[in-house]
C-alpha positions in Angstrom: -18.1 -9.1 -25.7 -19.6 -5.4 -24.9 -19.6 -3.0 -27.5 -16.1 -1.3 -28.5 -15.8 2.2 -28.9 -12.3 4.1 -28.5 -11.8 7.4 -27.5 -11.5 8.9 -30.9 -15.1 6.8 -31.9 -17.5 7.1 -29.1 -20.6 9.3 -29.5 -22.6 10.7 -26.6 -24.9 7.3 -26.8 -22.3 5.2 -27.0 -23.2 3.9 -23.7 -26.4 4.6 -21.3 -25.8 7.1 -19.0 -26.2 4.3 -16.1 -23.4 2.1 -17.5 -20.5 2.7 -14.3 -16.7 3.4 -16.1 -14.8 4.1 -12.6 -15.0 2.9 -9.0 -13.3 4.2 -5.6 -11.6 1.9 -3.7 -12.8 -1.9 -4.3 -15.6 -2.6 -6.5 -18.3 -3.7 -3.8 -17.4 -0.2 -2.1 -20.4 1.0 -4.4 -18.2 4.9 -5.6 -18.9 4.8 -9.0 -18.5 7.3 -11.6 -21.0 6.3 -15.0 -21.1 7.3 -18.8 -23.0 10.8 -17.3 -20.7 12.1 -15.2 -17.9 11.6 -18.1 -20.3 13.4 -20.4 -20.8 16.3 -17.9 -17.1 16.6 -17.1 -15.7 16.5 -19.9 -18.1 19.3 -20.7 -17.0 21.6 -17.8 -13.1 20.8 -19.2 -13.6 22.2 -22.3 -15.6 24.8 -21.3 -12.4 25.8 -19.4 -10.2 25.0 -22.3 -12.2 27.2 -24.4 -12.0 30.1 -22.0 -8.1 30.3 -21.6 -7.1 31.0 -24.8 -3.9 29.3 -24.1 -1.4 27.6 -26.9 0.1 24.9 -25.0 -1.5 22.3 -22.4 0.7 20.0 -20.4 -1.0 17.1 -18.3 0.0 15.2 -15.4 -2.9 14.2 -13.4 -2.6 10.9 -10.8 -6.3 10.7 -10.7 -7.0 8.5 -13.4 -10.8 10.1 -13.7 -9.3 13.7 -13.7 -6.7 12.3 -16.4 -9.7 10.9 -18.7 -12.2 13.9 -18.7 -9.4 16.7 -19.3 -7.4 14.6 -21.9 -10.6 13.6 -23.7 -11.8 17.6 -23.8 -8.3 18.9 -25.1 -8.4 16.7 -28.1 -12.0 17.7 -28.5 -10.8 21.0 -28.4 -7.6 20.1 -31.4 -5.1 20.7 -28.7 -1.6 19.2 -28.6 -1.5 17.7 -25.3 2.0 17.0 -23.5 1.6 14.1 -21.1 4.4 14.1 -18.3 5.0 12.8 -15.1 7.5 15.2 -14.1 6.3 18.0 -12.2 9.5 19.5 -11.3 9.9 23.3 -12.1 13.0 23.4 -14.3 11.5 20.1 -16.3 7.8 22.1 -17.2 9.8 25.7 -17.4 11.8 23.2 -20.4 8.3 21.9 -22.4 5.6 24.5 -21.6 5.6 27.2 -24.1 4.8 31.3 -22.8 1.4 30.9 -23.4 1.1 27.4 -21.9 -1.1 26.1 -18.9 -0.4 23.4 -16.9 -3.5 21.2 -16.0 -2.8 18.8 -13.1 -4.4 17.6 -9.5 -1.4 18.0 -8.0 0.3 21.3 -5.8 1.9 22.5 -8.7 3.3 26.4 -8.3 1.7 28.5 -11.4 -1.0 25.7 -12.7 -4.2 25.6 -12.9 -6.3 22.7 -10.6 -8.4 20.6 -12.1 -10.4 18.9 -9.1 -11.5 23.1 -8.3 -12.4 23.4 -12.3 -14.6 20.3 -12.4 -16.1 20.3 -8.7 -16.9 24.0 -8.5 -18.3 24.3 -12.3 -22.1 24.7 -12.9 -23.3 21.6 -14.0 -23.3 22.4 -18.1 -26.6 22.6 -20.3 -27.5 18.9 -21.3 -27.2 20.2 -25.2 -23.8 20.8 -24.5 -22.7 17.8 -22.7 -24.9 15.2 -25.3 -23.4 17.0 -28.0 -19.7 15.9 -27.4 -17.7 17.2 -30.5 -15.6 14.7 -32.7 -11.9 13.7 -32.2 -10.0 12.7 -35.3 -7.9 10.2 -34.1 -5.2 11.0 -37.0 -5.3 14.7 -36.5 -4.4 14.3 -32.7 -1.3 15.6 -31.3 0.1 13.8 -28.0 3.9 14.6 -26.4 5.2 11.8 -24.1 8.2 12.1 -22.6 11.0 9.1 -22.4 14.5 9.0 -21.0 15.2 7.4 -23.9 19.0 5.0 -24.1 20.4 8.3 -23.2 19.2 9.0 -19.7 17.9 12.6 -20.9 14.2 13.2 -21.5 13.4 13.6 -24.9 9.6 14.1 -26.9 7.5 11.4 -28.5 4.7 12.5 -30.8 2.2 10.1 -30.9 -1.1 9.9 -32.2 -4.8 8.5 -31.0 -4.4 6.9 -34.5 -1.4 4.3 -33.3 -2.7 4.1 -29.9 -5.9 2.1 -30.6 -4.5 0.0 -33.3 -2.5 -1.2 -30.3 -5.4 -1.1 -28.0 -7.6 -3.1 -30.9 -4.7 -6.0 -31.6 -4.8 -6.5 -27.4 -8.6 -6.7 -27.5 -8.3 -9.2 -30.4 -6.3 -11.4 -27.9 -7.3 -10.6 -24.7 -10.3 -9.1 -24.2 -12.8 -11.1 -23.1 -10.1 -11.3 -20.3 -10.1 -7.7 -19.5 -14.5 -7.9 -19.9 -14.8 -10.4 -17.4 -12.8 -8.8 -14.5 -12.3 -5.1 -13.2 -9.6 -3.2 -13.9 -7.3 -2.0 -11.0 -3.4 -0.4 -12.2 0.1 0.3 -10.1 1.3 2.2 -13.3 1.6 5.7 -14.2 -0.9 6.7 -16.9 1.6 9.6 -18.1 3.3 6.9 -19.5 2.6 4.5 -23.0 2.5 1.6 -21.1 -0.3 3.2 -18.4 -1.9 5.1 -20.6 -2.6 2.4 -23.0 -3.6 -0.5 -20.8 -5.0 1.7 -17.3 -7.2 4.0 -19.5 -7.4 4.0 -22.9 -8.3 0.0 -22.9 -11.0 0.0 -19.7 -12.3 3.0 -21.7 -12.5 1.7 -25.1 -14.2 -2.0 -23.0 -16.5 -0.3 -21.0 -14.3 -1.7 -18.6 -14.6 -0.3 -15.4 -11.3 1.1 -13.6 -10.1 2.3 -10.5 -10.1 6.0 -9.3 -6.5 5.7 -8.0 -3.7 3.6 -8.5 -2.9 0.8 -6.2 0.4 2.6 -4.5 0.7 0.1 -1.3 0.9 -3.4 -1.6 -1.0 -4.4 1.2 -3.9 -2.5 -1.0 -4.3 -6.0 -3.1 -5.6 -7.4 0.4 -8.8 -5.6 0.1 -9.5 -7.0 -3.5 -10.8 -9.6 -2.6 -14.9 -9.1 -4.1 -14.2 -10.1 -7.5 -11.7 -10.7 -10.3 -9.5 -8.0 -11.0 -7.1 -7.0 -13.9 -3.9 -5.8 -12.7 -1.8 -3.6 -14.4 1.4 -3.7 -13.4 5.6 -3.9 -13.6 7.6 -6.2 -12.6 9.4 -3.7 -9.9 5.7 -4.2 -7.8 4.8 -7.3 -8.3 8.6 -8.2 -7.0 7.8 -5.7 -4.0 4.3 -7.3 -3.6 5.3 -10.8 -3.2 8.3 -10.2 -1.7 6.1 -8.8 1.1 2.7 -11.3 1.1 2.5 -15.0 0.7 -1.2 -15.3 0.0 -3.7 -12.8 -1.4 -7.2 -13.3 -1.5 -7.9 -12.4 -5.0 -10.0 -14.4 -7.0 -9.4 -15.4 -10.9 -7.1 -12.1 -11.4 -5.3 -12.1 -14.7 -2.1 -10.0 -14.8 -0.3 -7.5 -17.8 3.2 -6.7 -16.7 5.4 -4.2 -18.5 8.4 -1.9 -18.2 11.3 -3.7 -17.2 12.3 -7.3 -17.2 10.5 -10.1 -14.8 12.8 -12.5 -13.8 11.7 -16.2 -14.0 11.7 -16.8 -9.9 9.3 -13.3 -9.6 6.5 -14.8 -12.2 6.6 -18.1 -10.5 5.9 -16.5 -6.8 3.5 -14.3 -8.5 1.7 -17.2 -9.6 2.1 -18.6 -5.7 0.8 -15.5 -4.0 -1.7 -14.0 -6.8 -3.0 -17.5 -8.5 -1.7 -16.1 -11.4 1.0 -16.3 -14.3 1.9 -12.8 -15.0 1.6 -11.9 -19.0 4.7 -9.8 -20.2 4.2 -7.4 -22.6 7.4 -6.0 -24.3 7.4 -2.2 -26.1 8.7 1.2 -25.7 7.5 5.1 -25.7 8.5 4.9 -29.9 7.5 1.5 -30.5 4.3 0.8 -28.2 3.7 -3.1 -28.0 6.3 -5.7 -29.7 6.0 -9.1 -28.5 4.7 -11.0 -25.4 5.5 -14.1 -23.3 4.6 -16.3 -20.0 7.9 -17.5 -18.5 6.2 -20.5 -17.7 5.8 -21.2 -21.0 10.3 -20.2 -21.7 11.6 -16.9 -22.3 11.1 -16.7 -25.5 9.2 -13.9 -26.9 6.0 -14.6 -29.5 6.2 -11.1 -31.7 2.2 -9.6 -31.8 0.8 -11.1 -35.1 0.7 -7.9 -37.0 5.0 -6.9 -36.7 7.3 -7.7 -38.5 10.9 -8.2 -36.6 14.4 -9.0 -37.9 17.8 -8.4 -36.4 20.0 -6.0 -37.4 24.1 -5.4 -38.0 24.4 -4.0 -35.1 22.5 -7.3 -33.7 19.7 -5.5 -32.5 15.7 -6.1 -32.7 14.5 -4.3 -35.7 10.2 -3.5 -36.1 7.7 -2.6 -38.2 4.6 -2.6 -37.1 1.6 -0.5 -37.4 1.9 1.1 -34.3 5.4 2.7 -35.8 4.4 5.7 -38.0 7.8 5.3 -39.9 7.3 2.8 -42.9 10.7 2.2 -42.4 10.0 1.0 -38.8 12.3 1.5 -35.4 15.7 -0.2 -34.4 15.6 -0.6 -30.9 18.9 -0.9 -28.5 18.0 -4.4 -28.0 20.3 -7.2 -28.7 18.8 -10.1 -30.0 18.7 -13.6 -31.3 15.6 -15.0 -33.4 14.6 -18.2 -33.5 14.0 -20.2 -36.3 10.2 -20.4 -35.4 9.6 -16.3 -35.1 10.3 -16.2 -31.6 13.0 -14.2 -30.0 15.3 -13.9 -27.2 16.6 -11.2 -26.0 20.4 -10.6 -24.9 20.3 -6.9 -23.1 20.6 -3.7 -24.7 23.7 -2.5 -27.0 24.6 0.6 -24.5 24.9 -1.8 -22.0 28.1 -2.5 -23.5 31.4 -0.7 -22.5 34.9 -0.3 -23.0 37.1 -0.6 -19.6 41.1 -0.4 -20.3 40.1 -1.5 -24.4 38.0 -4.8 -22.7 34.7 -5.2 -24.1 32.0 -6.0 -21.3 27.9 -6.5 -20.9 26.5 -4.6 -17.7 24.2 -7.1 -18.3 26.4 -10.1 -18.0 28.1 -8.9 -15.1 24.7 -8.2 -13.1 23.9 -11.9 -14.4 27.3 -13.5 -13.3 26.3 -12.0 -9.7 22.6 -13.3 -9.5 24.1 -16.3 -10.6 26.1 -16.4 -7.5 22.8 -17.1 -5.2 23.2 -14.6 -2.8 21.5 -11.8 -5.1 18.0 -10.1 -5.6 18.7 -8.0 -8.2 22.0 -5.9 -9.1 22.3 -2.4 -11.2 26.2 -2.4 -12.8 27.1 1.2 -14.6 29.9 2.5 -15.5 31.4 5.6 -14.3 34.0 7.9 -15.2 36.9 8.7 -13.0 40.6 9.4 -14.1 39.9 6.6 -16.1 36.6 4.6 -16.5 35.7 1.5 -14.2 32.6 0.0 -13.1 30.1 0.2 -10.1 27.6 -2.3 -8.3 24.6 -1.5 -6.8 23.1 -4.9 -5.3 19.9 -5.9 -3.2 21.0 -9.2 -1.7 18.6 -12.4 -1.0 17.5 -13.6 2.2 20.2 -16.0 1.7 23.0 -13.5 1.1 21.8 -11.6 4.1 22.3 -14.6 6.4 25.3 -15.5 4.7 26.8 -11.3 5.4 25.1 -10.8 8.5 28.4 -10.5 10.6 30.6 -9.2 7.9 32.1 -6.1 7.0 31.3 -4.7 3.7 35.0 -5.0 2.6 34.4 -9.0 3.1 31.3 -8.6 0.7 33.2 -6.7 -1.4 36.2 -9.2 -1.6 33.8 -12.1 -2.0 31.8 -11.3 -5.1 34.8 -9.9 -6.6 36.5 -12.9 -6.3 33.1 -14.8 -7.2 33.1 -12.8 -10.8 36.8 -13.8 -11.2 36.1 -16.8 -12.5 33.4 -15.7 -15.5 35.6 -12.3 -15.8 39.1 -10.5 -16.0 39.7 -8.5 -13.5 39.8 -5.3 -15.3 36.6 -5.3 -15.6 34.8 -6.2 -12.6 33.3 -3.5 -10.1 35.8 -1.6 -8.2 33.0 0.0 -6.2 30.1 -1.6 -4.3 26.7 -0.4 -2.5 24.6 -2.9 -0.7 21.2 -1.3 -0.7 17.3 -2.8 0.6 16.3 -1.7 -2.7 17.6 0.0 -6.0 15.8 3.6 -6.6 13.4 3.3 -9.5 10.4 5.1 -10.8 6.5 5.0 -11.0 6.8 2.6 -13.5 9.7 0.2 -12.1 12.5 1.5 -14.2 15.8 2.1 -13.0 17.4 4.8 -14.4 21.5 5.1 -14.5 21.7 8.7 -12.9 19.8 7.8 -10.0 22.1 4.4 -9.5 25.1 6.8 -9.9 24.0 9.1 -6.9 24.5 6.2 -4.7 28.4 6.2 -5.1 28.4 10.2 -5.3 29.3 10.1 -1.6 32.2 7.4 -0.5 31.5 5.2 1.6 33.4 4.9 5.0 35.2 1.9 3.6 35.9 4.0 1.0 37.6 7.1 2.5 
């Protein structure tokens, strides 16, 4: 296996200035970035960092060689660095401080560009750039931002510290999997999940990575000169084989993160990619758990070094060393464990509400109606009207599509309502539908309950 060496750990010749760490486009395109140019660039960032005095430094940067250079240079400088994928005005007016630059690649009003700030710097003096200053992994300072079980975007401090223990237990496992391929991501790097496996891992490998995220899925057709590692969520992978039957990748090996990959998805993953996606499952607080291959069940195997148990509440408790808290985190997630370690897991806690005193799962309703056969996937919320009652947003199959193709969507209504009425009272089944091509969701795949909601902001005409 090559040599390790983590972004708090690697010295100037930690690698020969030849050795490539980023490509453009596919691998046999011949674009490379090598251990040089990161050494020069990361220069010409801190020189900038240096020069504008500023107290705060928020980052969101979609080129994933842009993201490395300037987040490496602000912890070489000791800066805190907040890591968002917002750029919306009233979100960075909310986390940047008055003396605060935002550092991005992206048209951002009242920010300062970071293509202009590398391209149109003087190339630095080779004593600075070999003489790259010391990061002390337990000193750094790193916001993410989360919606949280809440829906509202909250802070995560984090540290390098956590972040490679995670990034070392996933090398223990996988990583002559990750050495033998290149590395090509559909994931935000703003992100744990992204930022972890899409450049903190190819970077701590020598592994080397793509320039941009795959954004298209047609763009998999082109990767066809090697094996690739894809990093991923199940939201692309359902879109990518959903829309191909056969790509020409070779010996690909697929990480999968950030929502849940339904049984039926991995298998036509495995038809069109040649490939049995691995699921990975963590959050912003927690970073990695546990991991699985549903053709192996659904049970979850927890990483070797947490320790899980379930709680009153019934949900998935951890410790781990990725959780600063000796104490460790209680996640939202109900659970049941096995008797050999493994673990199931039942949907999250806040998924259950009250309608007219009537206890319900989200989740079990969503499942009762891909149960029915006609159903892709399905988002059920509850909303709050004179009195509280729930909602359905649902992507139907091909076959549900045939089977509605003349009807009215008061007959589609009608029909799943009377489909749940025999799993469920009828209190608490949907008393409003949308039949959508697809549910809105995020760079990362997740589906967020405010976004849902907005569909049944306006009535439809059946509705009115």
């Amino acid at each position: 296996m090559t040599e390790v060496y983590s972004i708090s750990h690697f010295k100037a010749d930690s690698r020969s200035d030849d050795t490539i760490l980023c490509y453009e486009g596919k691998w046999s395109d011949g674009v490379y970035k090598t251990w040089k140019d990161f050494l020069v660039d990361s220069a010409r960032m801190r020189s900038f960092i240096k020069s504008a005095g500023a107290d705060g430094w928020v980052l969101h940067c979609e080129d994933y060689w842009y993201f490395l250079v300037t987040f490496v240079a602000l912890l070489q400088c000791g800066k805190e660095v907040s890591l968002t994928q917002s750029t919306a005005p009233e979100f960075l007016s909310e986390i940047r401080g008055e003396n605060s630059v935002v550092l991005t690649d992206q048209a951002v009003p009242d920010s300062s560009f970071i293509p202009d700030i590398i391209e149109k710097s003087p190339v630095p003096d080779e004593r600075d750039f070999r003489n790259a200053p010391a990061i002390s992994a337990d000193d750094t300072r790193i916001l993410m931002y989360t919606s949280g079980s809440t829906g509202k975007p909250k802070a995560v401090p984090q540290r390098m510290t956590e972040f490679e223990l995670d990034n070392a237990f996933i090398i223990s496992k996988w990583g002559m999997e990750f050495t033998s391929r290149r590395l090509v991501a559909t994931v935000s790097q703003h992100h744990i999940y992204g930022f972890l496996f899409a450049v903190s891992l190819p970077f701590t490998l020598g592994v080397p990575f793509r320039r941009k995220r795959i954004v298209y899925t047609e763009e998999f057709r082109r990767l066809s000169d090697g094996p690739y590692m894809i990093i991923t969520t199940p939201a692309f992978l359902k879109r990518t084989v959903d829309a191909e039957t056969c790509l020409p990748m070779k010996d690909c090996f697929i990480f999968t993160s950030g929502g849940l990959l339904l049984p039926e998805v991995a298998a036509k993953t495995n038809s069109v990619f040649g490939a049995w996606p691995l699921e990975v499952y963590g959050s912003t607080e927690t970073s990695g758990i546990a991991w699985r291959q549903s053709k192996n069940g659904l049970e979850w195997i927890p990483f070797d070094n947490a320790k899980i148990w379930k709680g009153e509440d019934g949900c998935l408790v951890i410790v781990s060393p990725y959780i600063k808290n000796p104490d460790g985190f209680a996640t939202a997630d109900l659970v049941d464990i096995l008797d050999d370690g493994r673990f199931l897991l039942k949907g999250r806690a806040d998924s259950i509400v009250k309608i007219e005193e009537k206890r319900i799962s989200l989740t079990e309703v969503e499942n009762r109606l891909v149960q029915s056969g006609l159903v892709q996937t399905v988002k059920v919320i509850a909303i709050e009207g004179r009195r509280q009652y729930l909602a359905a947003a649902v992507v139907l199959n091909d076959a549900g599509k045939k089977k509605f193709k003349e009807s009215r969507k008061l007959e589609m209504n009608r029909y799943f309502h009377d489909f749940l009425m025999q799993y469920l009272e009828n209190v608490v089944i949907p008393k409003r539908w949308r039949f959508v091509d697809s549910l809105p969701s995020d760079v990362q795949g997740k589906i967020h309950k405010d976004d849902v909601k907005a569909l049944f902001d306006v009535p439809s005409s059946e509705e009115v």
